[in-house]
C-alpha positions as CSV (number, residue, x, y, z in Angstrom):
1,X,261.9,130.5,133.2
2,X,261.4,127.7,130.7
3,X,264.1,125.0,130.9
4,X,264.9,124.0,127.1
5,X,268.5,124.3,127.7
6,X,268.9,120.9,129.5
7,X,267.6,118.6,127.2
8,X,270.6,120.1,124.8
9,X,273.5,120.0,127.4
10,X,275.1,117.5,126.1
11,X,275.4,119.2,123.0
12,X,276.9,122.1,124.5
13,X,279.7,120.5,126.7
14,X,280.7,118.4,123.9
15,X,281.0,121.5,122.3
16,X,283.3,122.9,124.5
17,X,284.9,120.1,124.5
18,X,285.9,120.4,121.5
19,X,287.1,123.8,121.3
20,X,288.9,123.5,124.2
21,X,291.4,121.5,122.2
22,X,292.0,124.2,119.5
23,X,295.8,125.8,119.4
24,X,296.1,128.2,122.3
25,X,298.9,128.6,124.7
26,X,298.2,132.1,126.4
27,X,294.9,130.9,128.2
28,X,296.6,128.3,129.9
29,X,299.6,129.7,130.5
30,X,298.0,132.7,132.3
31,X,296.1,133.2,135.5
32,X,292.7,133.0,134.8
33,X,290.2,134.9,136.9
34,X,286.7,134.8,137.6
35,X,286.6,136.4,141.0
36,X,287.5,139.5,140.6
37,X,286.1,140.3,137.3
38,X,282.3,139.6,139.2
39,X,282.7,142.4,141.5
40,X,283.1,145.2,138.2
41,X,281.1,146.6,135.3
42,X,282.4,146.9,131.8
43,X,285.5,149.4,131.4
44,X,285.1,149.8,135.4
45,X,288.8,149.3,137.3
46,X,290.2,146.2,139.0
47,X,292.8,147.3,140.9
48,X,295.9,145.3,142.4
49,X,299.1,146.9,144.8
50,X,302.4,147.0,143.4
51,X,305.4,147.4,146.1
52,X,308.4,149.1,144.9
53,X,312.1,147.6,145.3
54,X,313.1,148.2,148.7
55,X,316.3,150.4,149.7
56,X,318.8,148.4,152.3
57,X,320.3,151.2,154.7
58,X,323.4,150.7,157.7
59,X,322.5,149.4,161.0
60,X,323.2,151.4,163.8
61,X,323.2,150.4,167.2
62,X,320.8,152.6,169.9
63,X,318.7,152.2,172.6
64,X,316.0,154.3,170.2
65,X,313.8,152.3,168.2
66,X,314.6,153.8,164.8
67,X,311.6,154.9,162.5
68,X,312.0,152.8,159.7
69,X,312.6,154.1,155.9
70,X,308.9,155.0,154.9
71,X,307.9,153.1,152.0
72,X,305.2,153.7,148.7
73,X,302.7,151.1,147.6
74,X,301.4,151.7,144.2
75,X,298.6,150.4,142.5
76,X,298.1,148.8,139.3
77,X,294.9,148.5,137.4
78,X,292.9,146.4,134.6
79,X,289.4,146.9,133.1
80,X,286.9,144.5,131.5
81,X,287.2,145.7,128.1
82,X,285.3,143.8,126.0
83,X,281.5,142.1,126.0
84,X,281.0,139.9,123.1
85,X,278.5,136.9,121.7
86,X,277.9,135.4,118.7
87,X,274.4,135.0,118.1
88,X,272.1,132.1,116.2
89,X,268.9,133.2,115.2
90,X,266.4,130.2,114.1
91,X,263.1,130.6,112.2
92,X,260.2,127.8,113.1
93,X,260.9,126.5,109.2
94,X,264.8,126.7,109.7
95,X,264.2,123.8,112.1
96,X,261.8,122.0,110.2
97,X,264.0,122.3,107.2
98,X,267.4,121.4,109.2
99,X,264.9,118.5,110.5
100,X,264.6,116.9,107.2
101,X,268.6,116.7,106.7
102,X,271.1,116.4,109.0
103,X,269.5,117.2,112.2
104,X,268.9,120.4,114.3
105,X,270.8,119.1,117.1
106,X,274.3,118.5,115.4
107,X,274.0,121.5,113.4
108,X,273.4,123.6,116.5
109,X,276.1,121.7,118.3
110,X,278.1,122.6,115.5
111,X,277.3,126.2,115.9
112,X,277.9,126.1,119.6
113,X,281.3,124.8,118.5
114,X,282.4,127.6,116.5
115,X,280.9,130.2,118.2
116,X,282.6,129.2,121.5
117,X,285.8,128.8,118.8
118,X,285.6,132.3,117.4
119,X,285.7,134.3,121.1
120,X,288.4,131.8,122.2
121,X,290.4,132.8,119.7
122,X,289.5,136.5,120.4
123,X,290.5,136.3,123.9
124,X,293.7,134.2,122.9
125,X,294.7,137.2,120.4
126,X,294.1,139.7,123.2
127,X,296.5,137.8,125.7
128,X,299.3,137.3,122.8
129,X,299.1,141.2,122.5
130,X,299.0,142.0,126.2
131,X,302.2,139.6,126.7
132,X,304.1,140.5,124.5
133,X,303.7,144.3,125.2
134,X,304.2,143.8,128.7
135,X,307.5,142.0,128.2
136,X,310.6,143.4,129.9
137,X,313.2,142.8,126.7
138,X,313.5,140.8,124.0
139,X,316.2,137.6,122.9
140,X,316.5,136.4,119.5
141,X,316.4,137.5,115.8
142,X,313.5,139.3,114.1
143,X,312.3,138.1,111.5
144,X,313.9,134.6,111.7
145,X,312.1,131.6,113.3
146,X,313.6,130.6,116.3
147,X,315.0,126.5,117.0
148,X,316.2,125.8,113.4
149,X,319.3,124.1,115.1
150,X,318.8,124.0,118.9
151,X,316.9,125.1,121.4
152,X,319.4,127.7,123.4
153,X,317.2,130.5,123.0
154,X,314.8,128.9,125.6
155,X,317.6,129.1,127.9
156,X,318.4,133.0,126.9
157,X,314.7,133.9,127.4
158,X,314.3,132.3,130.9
159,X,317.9,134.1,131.7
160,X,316.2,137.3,131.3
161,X,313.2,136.8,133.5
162,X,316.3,135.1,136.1
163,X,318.2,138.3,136.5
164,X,315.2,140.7,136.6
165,X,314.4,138.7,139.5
166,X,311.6,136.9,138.2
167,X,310.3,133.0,139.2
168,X,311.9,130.8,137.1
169,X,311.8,127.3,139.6
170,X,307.9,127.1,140.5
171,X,306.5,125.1,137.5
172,X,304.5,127.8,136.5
173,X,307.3,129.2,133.4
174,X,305.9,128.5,130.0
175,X,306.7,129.9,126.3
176,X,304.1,130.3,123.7
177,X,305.1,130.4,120.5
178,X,303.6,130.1,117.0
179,X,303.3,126.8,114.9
180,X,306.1,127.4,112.4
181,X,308.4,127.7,115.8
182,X,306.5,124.6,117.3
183,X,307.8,122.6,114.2
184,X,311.1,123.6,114.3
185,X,311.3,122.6,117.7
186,X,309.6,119.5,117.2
187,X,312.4,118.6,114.3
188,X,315.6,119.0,116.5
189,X,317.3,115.5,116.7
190,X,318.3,116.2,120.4
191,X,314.4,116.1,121.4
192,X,313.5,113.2,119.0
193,X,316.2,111.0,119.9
194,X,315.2,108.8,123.1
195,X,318.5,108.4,124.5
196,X,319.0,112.5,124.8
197,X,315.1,113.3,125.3
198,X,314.4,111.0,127.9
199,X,311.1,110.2,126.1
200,X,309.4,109.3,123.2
201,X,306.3,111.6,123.5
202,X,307.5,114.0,120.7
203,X,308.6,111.1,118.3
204,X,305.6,109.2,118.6
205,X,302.7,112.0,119.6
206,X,304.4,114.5,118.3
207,X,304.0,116.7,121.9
208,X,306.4,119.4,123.2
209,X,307.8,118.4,126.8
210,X,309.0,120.6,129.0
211,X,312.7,122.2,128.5
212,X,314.6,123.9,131.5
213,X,311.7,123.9,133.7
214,X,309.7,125.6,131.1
215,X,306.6,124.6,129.3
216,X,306.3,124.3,125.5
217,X,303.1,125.6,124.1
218,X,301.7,126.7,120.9
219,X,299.0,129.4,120.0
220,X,297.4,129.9,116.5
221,X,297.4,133.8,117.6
222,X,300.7,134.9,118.2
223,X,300.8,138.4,117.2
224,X,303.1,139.3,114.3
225,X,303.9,143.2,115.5
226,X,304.7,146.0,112.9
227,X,307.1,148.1,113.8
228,X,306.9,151.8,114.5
229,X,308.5,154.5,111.6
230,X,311.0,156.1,114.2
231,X,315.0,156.9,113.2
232,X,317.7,158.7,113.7
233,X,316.9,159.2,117.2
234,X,319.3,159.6,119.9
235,X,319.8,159.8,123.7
236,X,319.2,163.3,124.7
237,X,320.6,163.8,128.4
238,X,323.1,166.0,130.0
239,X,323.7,163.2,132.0
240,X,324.0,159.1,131.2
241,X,320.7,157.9,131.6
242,X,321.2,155.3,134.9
243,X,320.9,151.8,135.1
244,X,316.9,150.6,135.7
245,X,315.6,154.5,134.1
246,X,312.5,153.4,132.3
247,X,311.9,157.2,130.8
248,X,314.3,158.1,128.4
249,X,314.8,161.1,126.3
250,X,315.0,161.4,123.0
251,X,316.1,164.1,120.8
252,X,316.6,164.4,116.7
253,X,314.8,161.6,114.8
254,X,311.3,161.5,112.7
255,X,308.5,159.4,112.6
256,X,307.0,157.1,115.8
257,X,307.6,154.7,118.2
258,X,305.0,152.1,119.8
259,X,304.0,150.0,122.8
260,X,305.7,146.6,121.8
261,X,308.3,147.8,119.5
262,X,311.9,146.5,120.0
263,X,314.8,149.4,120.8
264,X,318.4,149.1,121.5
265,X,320.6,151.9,122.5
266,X,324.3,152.0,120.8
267,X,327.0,150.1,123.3
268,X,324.0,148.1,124.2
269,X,323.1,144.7,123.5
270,X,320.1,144.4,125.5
271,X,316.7,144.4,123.7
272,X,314.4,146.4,125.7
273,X,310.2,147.0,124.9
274,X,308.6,150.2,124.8
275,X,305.9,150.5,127.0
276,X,304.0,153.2,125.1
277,X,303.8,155.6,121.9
278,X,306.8,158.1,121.8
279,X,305.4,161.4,123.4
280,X,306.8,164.5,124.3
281,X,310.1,163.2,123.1
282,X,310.2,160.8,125.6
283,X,310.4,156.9,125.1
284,X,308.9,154.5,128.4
285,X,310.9,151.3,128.4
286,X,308.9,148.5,130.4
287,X,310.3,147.5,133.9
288,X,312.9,147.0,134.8
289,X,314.4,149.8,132.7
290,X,317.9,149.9,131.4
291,X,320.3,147.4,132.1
292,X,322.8,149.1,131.2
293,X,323.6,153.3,131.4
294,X,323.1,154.6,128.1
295,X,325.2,157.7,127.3
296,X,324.3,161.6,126.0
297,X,323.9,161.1,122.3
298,X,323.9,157.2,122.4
299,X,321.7,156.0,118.8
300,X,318.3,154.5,119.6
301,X,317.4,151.6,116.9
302,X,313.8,150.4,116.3
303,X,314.2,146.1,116.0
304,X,312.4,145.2,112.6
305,X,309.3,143.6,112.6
306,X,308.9,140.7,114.9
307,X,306.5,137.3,115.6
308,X,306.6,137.8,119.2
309,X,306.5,134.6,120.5
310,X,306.7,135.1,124.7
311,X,307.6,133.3,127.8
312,X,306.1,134.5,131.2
313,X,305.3,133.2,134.6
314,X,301.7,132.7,135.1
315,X,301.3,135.2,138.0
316,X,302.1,137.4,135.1
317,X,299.6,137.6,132.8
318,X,296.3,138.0,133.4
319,X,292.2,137.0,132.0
320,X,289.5,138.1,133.9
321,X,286.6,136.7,132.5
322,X,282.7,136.6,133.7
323,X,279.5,136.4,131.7
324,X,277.8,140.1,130.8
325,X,275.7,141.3,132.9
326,X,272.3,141.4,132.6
327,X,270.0,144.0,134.5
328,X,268.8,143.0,137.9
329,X,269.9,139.6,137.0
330,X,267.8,138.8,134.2
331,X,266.6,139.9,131.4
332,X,264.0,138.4,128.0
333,X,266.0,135.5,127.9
334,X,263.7,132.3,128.8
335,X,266.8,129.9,129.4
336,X,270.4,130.5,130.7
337,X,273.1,128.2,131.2
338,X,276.8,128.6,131.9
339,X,279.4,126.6,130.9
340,X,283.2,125.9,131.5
341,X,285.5,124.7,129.2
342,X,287.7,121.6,131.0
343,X,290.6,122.6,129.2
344,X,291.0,126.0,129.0
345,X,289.1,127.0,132.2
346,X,287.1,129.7,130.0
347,X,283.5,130.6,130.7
348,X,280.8,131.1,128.3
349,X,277.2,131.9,128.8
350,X,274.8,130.2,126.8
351,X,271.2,132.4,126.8
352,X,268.1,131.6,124.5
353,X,265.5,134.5,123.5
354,X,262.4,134.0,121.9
355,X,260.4,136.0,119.3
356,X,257.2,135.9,117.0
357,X,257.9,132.4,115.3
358,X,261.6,133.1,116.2
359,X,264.3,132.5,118.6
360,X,267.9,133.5,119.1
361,X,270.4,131.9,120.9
362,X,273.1,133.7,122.2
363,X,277.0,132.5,123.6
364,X,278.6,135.5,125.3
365,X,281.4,136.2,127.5
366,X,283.2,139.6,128.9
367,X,286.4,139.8,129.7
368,X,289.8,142.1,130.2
369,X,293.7,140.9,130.2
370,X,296.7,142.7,131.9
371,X,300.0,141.9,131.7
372,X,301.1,142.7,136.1
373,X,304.9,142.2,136.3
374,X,307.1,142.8,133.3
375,X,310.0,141.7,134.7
376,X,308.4,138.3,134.5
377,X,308.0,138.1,131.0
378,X,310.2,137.9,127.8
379,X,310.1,138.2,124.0
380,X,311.5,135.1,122.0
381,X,311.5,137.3,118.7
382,X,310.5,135.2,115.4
């Protein structure tokens, strides 16, 4: 295999380079993995085991051993969902022609750039979606942008991950929001002032510190979610429906309800997150379910529509990530070289094919996001 790639390496990493400073926050807020992505094919199954909450029983004294309360380990699973590249195809006279202007080199590294920029971007939109559809519940008003006069919902947000028993003290806590929140933030006297910050970072640099053990980030791709057409539905169970019931059922109401809309039940004030479309009559709340028992004929409300701006632990959110495979390890490409972006951690493979007076050059990457725990992540709604 020819080896044309190295003369143009430099061009590549500083490529990277430079993407790797574009606006995300999911990529490196989440866990980002390489390892376990290797080892499946596209839309194959990663799977990881998920232990249920344990059930605390009396001691009893006795010279018998007792057998134990048997317990289930479930599984969880994620796929590699996507393979995508952008490709460059050059003609003999596009070089010659690019030759005689600004150069072949800095347009192709320019190329390199935005390619690398535009599946960034794509796997930053596909964690934004996965995290916020994962959360457990919600804090904060729809359709209004959060810190216009302080920063307290950051301290409601990580209160929610707190009581479902999520990690709140490792360093690992961050909230991604969008840049109209990001500004807001950055405008709050409190943080500016030195004497109250503790810094002048934000004054002078203009960056968001960390804020209750929490880091600030800011993503370009935030999802802004549309809510589902449902009403008039109502709680439809002999019984109250229990404190941590994730399947509740629904009666009366038209239209539909999706995975990342925003419900509360009447008595309520608890935001939960469906989990999936309303089916059957039935509406799946993420974990940890209900908070609070919600009685027979209690009213179901869908949240408006939201910017769902999210905090989560890293262990929470997942991107697998791996170059696509080729068969038997190779395939007509005459050069291959991977690369790593030093900011993001992201992996891109870089292949170049050639053709009759032609060659294409290819940056690819495949990849698959899960969102593992809900318990660990929350909506700050915007």
């Amino acid at each position: 295999m020819a080896n044309i790639l190295t003369d143009l390496a430099a061009d590549i990493y500083k490529a990277a380079d430079t993407v790797g400073r574009e606006l995300v926050g999911f990529i490196p807020s989440a866990t980002i993995n390489a390892d376990s992505s290797e080892r499946v094919a596209k839309n194959g199954v990663i799977r990881a085991a998920y232990t249920r909450s344990a059930t605390a029983g009396d001691i009893t004294e006795s010279m018998t051993v007792p057998e134990g309360t048997d317990q289930t380990v479930d599984n969880k699973t994620m796929t590699i969902s996507k393979a995508r590249s952008v490709q460059i195809p050059y003609t003999g006279e596009d070089m010659k022609h690019l030759a005689n202007g600004a150069g072949f080199e800095t347009i192709y590294g320019d190329q390199l750039a935005q390619a690398m920029r535009t599946l960034t971007n794509e796997m930053e939109t596909d964690l934004g979606a996965t995290a916020y559809k994962g959360a457990s519940r919600a804090i904060g008003t729809a359709g209004t942008t959060p810190f216009a006069s302080n920063f307290n919902l950051v301290a409601s947000a990580r209160q929610i991950i707190s009581d479902n028993g999520g990690v709140t003290n490792d360093g690992r806590l961050s909230l991604v929001m969008n840049s109209s929140a990001g500004t807001l933030m950055r405008n709050l006297a409190s943080l500016n002032q030195v004497n109250t910050s503790g810094s002048e970072a934000l004054l002078r640099q203009g960056v968001l510190l960390d804020l209750q053990g929490v880091a600030m980030r800011e993503s370009a791709q935030v999802v802004k979610h549309t809510k589902g057409t449902g009403t008039s539905y109502v709680v439809n169970n002999a019984a109250t429906e229990v404190i941590g019931q994730t399947v509740i059922t629904l009666d009366g109401g038209s239209g539909t309800m999706i995975a990342g809309d925003c419900v509360t039940f009447n008595g309520d004030a608890n935001i939960y997150v469906v989990q999936t479309t309303l089916a059957g009559g039935n509406v799946v709340l993420n974990a940890p379910g209900l908070i609070q028992a919600a009685a027979n004929d209690a009213a179901l409300t869908i949240g408006n529509t939201f910017t769902a701006n999210v905090m989560f632990h890293q262990s929470a959110l997942e991107l697998a990530v791996r170059a696509p495979a080729v068969p038997g390890g190779d395939d007509a490409a005459i050069d291959a070289m991977m690369v790593q972006d030093p900011h993001s951690g992201l992996v891109f493979e870089v292949r170049v094919y050639k053709g009759y007076r032609k060659q294409m050059i290819e940056v690819a990457a495949a990849w698959g996001t899960k969102a593992w725990k809900s318990e660990n992540m929350a909506i700050l709604l915007g």
